[in-house]
C-alpha positions as CSV (number, residue, x, y, z in Angstrom):
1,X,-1.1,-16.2,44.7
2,X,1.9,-14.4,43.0
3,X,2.2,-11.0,43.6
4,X,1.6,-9.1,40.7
5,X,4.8,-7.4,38.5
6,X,6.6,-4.4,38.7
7,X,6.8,-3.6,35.4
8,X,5.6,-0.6,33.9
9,X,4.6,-0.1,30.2
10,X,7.2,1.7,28.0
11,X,4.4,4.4,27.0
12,X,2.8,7.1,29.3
13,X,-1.0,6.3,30.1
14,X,-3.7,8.0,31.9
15,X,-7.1,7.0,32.5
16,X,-10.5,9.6,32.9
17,X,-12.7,6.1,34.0
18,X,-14.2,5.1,37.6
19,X,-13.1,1.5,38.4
20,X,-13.9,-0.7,41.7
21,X,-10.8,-2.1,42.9
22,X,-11.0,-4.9,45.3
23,X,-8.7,-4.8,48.3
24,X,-6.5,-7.8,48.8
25,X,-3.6,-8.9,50.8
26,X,-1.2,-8.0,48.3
27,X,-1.1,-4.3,48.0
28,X,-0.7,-3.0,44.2
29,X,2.5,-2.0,43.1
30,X,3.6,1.9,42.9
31,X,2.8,3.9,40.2
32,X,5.0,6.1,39.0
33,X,3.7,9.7,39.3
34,X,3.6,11.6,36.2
35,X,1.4,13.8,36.9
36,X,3.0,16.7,35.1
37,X,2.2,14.5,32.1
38,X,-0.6,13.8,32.1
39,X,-2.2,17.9,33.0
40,X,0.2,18.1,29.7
41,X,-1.5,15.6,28.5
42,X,-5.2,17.0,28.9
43,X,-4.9,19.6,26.7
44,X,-7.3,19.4,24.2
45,X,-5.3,20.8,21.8
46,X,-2.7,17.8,22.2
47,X,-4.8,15.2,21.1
48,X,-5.0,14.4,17.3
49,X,-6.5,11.7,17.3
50,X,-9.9,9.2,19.0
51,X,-9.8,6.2,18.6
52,X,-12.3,3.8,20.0
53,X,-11.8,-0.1,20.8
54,X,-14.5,-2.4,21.6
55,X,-13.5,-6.0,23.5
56,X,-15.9,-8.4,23.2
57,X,-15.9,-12.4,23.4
58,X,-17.2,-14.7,26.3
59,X,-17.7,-13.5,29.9
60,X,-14.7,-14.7,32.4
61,X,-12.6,-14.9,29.8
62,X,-10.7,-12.0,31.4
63,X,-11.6,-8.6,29.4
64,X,-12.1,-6.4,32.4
65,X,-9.4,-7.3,34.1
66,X,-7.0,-7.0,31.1
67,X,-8.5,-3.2,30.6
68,X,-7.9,-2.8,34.5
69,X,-4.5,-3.8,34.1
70,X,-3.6,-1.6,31.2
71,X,-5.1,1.5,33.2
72,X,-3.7,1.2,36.5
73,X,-0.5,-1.2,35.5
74,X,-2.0,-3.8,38.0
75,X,-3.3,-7.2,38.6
76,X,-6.9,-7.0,39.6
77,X,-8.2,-10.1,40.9
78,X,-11.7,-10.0,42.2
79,X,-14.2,-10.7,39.5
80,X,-17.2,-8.2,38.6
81,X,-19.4,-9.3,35.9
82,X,-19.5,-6.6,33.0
83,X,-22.9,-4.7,31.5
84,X,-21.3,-1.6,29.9
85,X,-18.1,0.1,31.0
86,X,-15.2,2.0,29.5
87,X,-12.1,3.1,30.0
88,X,-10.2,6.5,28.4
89,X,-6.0,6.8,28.4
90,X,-4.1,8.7,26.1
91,X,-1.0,7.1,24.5
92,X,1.6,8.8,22.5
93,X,2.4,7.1,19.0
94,X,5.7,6.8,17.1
95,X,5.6,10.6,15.6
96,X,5.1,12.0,18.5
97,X,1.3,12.6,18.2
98,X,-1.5,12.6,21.3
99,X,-4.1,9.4,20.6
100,X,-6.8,9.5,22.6
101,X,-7.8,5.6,22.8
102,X,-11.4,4.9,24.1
103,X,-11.6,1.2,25.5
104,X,-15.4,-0.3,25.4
105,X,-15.8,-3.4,27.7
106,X,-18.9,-5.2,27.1
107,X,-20.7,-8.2,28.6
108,X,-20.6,-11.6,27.1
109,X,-23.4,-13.2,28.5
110,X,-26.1,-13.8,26.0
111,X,-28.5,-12.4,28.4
112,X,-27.0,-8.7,27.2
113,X,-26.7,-9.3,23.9
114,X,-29.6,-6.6,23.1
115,X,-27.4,-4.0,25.2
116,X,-24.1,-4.8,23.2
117,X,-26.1,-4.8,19.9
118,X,-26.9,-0.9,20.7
119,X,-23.3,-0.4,21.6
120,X,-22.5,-1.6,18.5
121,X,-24.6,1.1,16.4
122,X,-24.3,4.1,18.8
123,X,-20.2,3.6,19.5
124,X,-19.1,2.9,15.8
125,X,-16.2,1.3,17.1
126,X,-12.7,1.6,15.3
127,X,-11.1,-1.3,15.7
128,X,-11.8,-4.8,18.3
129,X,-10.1,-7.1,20.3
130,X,-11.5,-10.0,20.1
131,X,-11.0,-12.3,23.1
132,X,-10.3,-16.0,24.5
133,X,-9.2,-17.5,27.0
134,X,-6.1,-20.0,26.4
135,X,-7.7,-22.4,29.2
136,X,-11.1,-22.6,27.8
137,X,-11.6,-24.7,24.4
138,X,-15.3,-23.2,24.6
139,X,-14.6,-19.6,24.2
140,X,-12.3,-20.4,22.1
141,X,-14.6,-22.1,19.6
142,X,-17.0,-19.3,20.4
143,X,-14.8,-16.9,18.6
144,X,-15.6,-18.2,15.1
145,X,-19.8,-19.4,15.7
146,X,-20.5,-16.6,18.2
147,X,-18.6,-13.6,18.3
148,X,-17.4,-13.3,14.6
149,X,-21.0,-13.0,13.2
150,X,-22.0,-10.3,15.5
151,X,-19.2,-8.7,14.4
152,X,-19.9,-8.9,10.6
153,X,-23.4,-8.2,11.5
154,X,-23.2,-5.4,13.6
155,X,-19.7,-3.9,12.2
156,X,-19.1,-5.0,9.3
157,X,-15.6,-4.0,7.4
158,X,-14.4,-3.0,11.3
159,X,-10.7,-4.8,11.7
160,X,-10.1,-6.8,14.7
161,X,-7.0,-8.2,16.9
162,X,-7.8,-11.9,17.8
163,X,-6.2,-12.0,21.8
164,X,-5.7,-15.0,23.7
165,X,-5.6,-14.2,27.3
166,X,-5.2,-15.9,30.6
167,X,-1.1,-17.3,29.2
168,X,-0.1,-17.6,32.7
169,X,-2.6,-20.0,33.3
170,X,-1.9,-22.3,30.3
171,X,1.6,-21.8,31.3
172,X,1.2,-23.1,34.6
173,X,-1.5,-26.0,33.3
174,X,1.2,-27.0,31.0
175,X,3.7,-27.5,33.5
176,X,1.3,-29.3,35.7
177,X,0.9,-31.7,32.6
178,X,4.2,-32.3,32.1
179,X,4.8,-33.6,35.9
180,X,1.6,-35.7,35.6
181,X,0.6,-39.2,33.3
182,X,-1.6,-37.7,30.4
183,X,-5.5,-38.7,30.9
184,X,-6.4,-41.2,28.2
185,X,-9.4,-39.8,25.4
186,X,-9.1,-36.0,27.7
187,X,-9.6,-33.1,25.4
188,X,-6.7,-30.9,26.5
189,X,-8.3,-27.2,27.2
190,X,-5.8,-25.2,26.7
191,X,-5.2,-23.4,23.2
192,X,-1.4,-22.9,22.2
193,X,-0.2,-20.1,19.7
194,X,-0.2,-21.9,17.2
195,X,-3.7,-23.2,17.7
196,X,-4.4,-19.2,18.2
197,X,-2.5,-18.2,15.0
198,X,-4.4,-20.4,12.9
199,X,-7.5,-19.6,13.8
200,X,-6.7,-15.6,13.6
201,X,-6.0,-16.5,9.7
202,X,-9.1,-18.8,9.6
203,X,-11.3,-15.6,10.6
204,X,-9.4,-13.3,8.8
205,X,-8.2,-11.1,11.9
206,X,-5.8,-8.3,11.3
207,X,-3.7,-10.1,13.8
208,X,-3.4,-12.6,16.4
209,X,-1.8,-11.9,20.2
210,X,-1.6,-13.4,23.5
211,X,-1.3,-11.4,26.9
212,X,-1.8,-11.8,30.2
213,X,-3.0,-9.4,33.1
214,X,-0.5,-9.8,35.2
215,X,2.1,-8.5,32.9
216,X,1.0,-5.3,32.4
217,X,3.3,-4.6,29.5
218,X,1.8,-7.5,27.7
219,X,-1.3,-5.9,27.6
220,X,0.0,-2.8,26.4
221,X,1.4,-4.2,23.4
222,X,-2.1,-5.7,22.4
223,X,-3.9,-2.4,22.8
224,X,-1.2,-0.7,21.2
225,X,-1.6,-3.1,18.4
226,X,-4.8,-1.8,18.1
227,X,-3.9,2.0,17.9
228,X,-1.4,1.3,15.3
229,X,-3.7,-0.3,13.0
230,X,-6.5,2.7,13.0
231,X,-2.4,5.1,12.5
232,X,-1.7,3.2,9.5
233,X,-5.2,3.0,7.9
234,X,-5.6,6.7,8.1
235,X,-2.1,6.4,6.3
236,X,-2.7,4.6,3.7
237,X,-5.7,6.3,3.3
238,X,-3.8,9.5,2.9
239,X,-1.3,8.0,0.4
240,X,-4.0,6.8,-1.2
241,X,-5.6,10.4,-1.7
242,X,-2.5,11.7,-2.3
243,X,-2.4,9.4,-5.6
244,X,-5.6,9.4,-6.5
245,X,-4.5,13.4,-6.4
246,X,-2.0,13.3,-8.1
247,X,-3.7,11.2,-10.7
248,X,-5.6,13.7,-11.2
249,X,-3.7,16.4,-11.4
250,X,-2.0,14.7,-14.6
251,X,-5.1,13.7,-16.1
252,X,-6.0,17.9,-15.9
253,X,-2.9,18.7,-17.7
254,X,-2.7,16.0,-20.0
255,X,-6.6,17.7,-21.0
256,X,-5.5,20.7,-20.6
257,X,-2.3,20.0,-23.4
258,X,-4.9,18.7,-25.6
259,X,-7.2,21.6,-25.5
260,X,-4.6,24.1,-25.9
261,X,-3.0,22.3,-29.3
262,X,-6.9,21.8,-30.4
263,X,-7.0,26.0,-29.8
264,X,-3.5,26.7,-31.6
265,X,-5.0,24.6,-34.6
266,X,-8.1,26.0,-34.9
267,X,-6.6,29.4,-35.1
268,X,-4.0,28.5,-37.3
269,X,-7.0,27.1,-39.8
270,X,-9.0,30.9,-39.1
271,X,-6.1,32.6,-40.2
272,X,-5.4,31.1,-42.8
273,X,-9.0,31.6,-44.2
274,X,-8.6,35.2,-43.5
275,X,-5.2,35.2,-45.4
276,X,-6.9,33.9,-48.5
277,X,-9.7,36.4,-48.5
278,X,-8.0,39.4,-48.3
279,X,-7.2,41.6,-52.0
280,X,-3.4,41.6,-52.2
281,X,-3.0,38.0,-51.1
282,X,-1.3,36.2,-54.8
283,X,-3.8,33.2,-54.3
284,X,-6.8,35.8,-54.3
285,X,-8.6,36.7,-57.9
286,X,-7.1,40.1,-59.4
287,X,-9.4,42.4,-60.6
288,X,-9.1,44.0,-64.5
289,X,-6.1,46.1,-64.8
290,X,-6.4,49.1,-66.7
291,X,-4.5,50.1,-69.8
292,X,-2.1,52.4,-68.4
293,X,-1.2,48.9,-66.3
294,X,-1.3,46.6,-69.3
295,X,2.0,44.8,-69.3
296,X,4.5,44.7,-72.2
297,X,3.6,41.5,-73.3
298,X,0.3,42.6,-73.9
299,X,1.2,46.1,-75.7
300,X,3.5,43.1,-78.4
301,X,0.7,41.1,-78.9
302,X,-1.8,44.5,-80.0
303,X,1.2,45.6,-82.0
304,X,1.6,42.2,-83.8
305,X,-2.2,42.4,-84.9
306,X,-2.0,45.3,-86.1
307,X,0.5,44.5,-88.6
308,X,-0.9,41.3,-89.4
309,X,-4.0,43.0,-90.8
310,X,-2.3,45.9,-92.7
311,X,-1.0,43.9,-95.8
312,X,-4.6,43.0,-96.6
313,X,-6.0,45.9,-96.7
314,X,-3.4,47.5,-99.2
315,X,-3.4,44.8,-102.2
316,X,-7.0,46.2,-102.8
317,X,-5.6,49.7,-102.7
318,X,-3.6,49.0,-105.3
319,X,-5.7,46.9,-107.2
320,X,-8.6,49.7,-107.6
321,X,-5.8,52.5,-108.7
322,X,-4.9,50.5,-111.6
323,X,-8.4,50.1,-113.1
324,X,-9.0,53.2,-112.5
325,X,-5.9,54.3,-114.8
326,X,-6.7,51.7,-117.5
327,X,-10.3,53.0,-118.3
């Protein structure tokens, strides 16, 4: 057995969880101590964010010991059978921001699929990783008849990462099949990433990765996959708002505009009905003027009838003078 890696993940973690680890001949390698960190780290005030990941898919397909391996950046290699267990570590994300990621391992046997049915509805996961095994065809095949409907089931609208775990193993198989005749009519068990990547679109996964727990930093970047899709859903989600804001916004003025002119035109038409009721407006009726106001055309016209009827009236003047005379 290979002893397990050296390498540390490129992002500060810390874990709050309990774990058995199994004693073996090769000790675990050194952990850095960043214990400054992580009391830094602790603050409540520090972390913006929860987010909680379920893993789920068959049992020994290597889901504790890939959560093992991303908390204590070692290769675990005694097997313990999973009920319900998690694991806390706090990760810091591109902006600089505290995450507090919560990591849910749950049993795969059927026998517990009761227990991980209440998990579902009492943890409202964020976000899965869905697991595989690259040497096993069957819990492979299980992703897309077993696990995915008790996902849709039981958290439906939840985004998941499709991982295939166990590489070094395939890795190692493949080799061996290289050096070796190939078995005629043998069903080759191991999945490749293409095989993986295929299925991930088949099933609609947010995305499909392969790790393995010996490289710790592989595992990282799966469960930092994860964090980064709950970061940029609350994103878009916030863009989002902010449109839908400023939508809006314009839709207020834009009713507010029309109000306002509906106002200035309604006042425009009451004033104007106020100008045409008032005395000494010209378009208003005038009462009778008076004589001592009677214009000049008026004082020609009385003087022109009055001279139009004296003629008549002296002819008959005249007329009885002379008969008077003649008699």
């Amino acid at each position: 057995m290979s002893s397990p890696p050296t390498t540390t993940t490129t992002t500060t973690t810390t874990t709050t969880a309990t774990s058995n680890t199994t004693s073996n001949n090769t000790p675990p390698p050194p952990i850095e101590d960043k214990s400054a960190d992580r009391i830094k780290k602790r603050d409540p005030g520090g972390i913006t964010k929860v987010i909680k990941c379920g893993v789920v898919g068959d049992g020994t397909v290597g889901k504790t010991t890939l959560l093992l391996s991303y908390i204590t950046q070692a290769f675990i290699t005694e097997y313990t059978p999973t009920v319900f267990d998690n694991f806390s570590a706090i990760e810091e994300v591109d902006d600089g921001k505290l995450v507090n990621v919560i990591l849910w391992d749950t049993a795969g046997q059927d026998d517990y699929a009761q227990i991980r049915t209440t998990c579902y509805t009492n943890c409202r996961y964020d976000v899965f990783l869905l697991c595989f095994s690259c040497v096993n065809r069957d819990s492979f095949d299980n992703v897309k008849y077993k696990w995915l409907p008790e996902l849709k089931a039981n958290s439906p609208g939840t985004p998941f990462i499709l991982v295939g775990t166990k590489t070094d193993m395939r890795d190692e198989s493949e080799k061996q099949q290289a050096n070796s005749p190939p078995l005629t009519g043998a069903i080759n068990p191991n999945i490749s990433s293409k095989e993986g990547q295929k299925r991930a679109k088949e099933i609609k996964a947010h995305s499909y990765m392969e790790c393995t727990s010996r490289d710790p930093a592989s595992v990282a970047k799966v469960v930092l996959e994860a964090i980064n899709i709950i970061i940029e859903k609350e994103r878009l989600k916030r863009v989002n708002n902010e449109k839908q804001w400023k939508k809006e916004v314009k839709k207020e003025e834009k009713e507010e505009k029309s109000f306002l002119k509906a106002r200035e035109k309604y006042e425009q038409k009451q004033k104007s009905k106020e100008e045409k009721k008032k005395p000494n407006s010209p378009n208003s009726n005038s009462p009778p003027s008076t004589p001592e106001q009677s214009s000049p055309q008026s004082s020609k016209k009385s003087a022109s009838s009055s001279t139009s009827t004296s003629p008549s009236t002296t002819p008959n003047t005249t007329t009885a003078t002379t008969v008077t005379n003649g008699h």
